[in-house]
Backbone bond lengths (Angstrom), bond angles and torsions (degrees), N, CA, C in turn:
res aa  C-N    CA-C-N  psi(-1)  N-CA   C-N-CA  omega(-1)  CA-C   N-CA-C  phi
1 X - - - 1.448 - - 1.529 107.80 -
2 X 0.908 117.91 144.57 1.773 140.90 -165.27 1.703 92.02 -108.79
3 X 1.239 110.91 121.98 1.181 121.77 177.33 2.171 121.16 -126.94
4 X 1.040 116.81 113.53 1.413 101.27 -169.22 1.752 112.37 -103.41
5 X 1.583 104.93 107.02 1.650 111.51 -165.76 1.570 102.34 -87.31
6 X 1.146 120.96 126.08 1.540 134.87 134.84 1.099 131.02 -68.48
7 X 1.806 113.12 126.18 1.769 83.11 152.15 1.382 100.81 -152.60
8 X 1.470 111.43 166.95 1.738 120.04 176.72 1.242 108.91 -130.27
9 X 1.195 121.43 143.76 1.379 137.73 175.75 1.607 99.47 -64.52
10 X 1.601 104.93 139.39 1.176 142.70 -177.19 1.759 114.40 -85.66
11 X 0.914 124.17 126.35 2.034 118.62 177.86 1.744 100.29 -36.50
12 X 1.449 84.56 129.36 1.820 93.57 166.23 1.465 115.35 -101.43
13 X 0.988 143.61 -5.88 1.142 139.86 -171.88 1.990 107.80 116.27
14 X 1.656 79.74 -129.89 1.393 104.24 -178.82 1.549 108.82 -75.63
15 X 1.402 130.06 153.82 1.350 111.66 163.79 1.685 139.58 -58.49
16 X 1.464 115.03 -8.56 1.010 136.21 165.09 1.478 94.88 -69.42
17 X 1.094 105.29 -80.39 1.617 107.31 -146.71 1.958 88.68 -56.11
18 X 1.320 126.15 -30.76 1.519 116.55 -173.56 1.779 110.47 -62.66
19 X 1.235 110.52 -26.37 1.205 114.57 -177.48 1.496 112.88 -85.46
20 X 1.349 101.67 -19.67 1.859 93.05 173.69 1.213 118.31 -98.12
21 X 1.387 126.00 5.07 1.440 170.79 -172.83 1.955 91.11 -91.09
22 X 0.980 106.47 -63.57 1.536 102.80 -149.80 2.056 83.33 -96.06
23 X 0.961 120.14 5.80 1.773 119.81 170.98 1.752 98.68 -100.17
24 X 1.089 125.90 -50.91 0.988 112.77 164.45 1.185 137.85 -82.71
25 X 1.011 125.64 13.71 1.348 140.34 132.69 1.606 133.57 -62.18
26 X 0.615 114.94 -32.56 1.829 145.91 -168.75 1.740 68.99 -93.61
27 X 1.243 125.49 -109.26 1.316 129.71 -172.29 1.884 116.72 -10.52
28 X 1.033 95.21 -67.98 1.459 81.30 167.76 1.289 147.67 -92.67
29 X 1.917 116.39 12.60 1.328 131.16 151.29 1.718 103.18 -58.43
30 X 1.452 98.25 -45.76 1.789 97.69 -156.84 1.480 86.99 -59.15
31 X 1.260 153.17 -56.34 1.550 136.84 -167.32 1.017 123.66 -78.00
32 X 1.463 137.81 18.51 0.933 139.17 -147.80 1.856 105.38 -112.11
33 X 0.883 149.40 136.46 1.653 115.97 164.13 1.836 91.58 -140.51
34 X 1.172 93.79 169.10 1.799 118.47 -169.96 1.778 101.60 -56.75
35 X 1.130 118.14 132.25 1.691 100.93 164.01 1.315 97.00 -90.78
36 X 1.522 106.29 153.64 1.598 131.45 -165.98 1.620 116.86 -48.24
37 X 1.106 100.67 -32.42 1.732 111.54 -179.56 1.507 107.52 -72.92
38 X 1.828 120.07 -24.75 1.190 86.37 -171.71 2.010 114.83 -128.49
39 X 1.337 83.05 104.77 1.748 94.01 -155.38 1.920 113.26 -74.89
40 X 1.599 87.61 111.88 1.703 92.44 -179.91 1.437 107.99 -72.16
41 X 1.321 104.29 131.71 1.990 120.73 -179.18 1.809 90.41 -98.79
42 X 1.274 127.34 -33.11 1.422 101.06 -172.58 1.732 107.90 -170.19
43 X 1.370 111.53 105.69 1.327 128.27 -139.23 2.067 105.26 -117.94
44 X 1.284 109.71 76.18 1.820 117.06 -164.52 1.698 118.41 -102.44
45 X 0.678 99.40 -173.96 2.025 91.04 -176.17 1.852 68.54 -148.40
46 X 1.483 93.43 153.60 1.883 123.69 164.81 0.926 95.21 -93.60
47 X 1.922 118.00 118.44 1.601 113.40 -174.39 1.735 90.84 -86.28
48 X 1.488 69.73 146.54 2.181 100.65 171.42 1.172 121.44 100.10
49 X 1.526 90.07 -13.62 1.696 91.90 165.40 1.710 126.20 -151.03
50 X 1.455 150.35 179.31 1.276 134.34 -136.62 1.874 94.78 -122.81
51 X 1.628 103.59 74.08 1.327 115.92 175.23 1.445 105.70 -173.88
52 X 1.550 110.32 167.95 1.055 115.90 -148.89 1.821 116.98 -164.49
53 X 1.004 115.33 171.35 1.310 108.72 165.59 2.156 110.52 -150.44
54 X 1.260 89.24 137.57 1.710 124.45 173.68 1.296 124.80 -88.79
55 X 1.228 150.19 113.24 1.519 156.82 -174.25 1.402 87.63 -108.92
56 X 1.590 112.34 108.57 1.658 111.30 167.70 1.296 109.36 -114.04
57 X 1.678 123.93 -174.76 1.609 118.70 -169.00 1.657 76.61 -151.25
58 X 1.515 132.37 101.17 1.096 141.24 149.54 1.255 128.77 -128.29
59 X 1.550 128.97 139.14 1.028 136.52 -177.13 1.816 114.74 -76.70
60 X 1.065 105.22 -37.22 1.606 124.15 170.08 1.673 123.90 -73.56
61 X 1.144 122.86 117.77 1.588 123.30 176.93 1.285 95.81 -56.88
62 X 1.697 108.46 -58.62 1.389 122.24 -150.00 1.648 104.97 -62.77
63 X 1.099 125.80 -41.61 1.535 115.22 156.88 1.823 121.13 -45.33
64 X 1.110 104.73 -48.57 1.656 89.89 -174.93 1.311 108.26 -80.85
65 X 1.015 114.58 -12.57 1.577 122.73 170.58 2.092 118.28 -60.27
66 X 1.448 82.09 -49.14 1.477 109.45 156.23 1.308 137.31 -14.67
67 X 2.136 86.51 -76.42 1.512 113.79 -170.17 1.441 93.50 -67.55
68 X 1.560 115.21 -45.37 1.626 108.09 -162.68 1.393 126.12 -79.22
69 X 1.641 118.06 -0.98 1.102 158.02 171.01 1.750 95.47 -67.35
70 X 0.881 116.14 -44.31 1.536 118.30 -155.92 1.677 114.91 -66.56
71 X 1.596 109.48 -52.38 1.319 140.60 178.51 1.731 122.67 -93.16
72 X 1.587 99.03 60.07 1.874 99.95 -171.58 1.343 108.89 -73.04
73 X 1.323 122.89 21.99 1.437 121.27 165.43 1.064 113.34 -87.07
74 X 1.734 132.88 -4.97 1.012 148.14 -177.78 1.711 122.26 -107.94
75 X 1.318 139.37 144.97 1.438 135.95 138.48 1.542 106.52 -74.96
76 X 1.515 92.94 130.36 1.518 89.62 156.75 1.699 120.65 -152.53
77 X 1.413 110.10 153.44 1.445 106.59 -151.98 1.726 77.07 -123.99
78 X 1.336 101.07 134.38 1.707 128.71 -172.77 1.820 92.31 -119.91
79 X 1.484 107.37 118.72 1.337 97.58 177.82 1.580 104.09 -138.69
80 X 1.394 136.64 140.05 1.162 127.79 -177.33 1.330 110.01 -79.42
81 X 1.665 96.74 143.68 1.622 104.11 176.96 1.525 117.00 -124.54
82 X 1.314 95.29 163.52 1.988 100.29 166.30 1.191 130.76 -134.44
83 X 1.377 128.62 143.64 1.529 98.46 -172.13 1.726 124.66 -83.54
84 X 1.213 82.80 153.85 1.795 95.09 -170.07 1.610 115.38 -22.12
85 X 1.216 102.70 -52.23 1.514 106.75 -158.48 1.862 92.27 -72.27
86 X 1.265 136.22 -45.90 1.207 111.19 173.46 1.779 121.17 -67.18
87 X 0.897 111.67 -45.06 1.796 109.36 154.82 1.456 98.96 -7.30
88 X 1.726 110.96 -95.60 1.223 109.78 -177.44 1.521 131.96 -16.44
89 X 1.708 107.22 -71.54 1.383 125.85 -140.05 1.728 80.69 -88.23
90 X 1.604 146.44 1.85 1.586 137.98 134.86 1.253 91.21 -60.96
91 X 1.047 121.52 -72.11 1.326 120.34 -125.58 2.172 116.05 -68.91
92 X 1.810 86.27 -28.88 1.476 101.01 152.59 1.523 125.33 -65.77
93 X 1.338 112.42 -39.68 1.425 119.08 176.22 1.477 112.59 -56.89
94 X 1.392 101.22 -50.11 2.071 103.57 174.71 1.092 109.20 -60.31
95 X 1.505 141.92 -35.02 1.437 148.05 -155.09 1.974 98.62 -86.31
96 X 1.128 99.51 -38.48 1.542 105.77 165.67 1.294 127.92 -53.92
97 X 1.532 100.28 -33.76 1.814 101.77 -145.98 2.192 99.76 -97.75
98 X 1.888 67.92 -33.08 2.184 89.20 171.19 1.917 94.90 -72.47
99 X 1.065 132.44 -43.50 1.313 104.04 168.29 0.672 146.38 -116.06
100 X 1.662 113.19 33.76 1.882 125.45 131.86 1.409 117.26 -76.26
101 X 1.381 130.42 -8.46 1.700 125.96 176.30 1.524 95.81 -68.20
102 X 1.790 102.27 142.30 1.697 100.61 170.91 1.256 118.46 -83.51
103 X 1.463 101.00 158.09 1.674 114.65 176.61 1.789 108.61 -57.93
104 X 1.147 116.67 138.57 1.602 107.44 156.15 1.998 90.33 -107.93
């Protein structure tokens, strides 16, 4: 399952405390690495500000649940995806099937 994660930084407080907030953060991305099951296809930051979005390919919730588990300086919204072209070729199939049902 193809899953597409967001996330945005949460209020830090004071600007002090946001800045030691956003060092330890930085600190614990850098040690961090992917477990094997869950393979990032396309991994971006939203320039200008401290969020981002992840295209993962995992079979396990409980792993991406995991990753986003890791970084509570963050919200993040894990949502399953599909690619476009099957979207469609359902979504044509339902549009078919709703207009072969009869009228009352």
């Amino acid at each position: 399952m193809k899953y597409m994660i967001s996330w945005f930084e949460r209020p830090q407080g004071s600007p002090a405390e946001y800045e030691n907030a956003q060092k330890r953060i930085l600190e614990v991305f850098t040690q961090w690495t992917a477990p094997a099951n869950l393979k990032i296809e396309l991994f971006v930051v939203r320039v200008g500000e401290w969020g981002g979005h992840m295209l993962v390919d995992c079979d396990d919730p409980l792993i991406v649940h995991k990753a986003c588990s890791t970084f509570p300086a963050f919200e993040f919204q894990a949502r399953p995806v599909i690619p476009v072209e099957d979207a469609v070729r359902v979504e044509l199939e339902a549009i078919a099937w709703r207009d072969g049902l009869p009228r009352k």
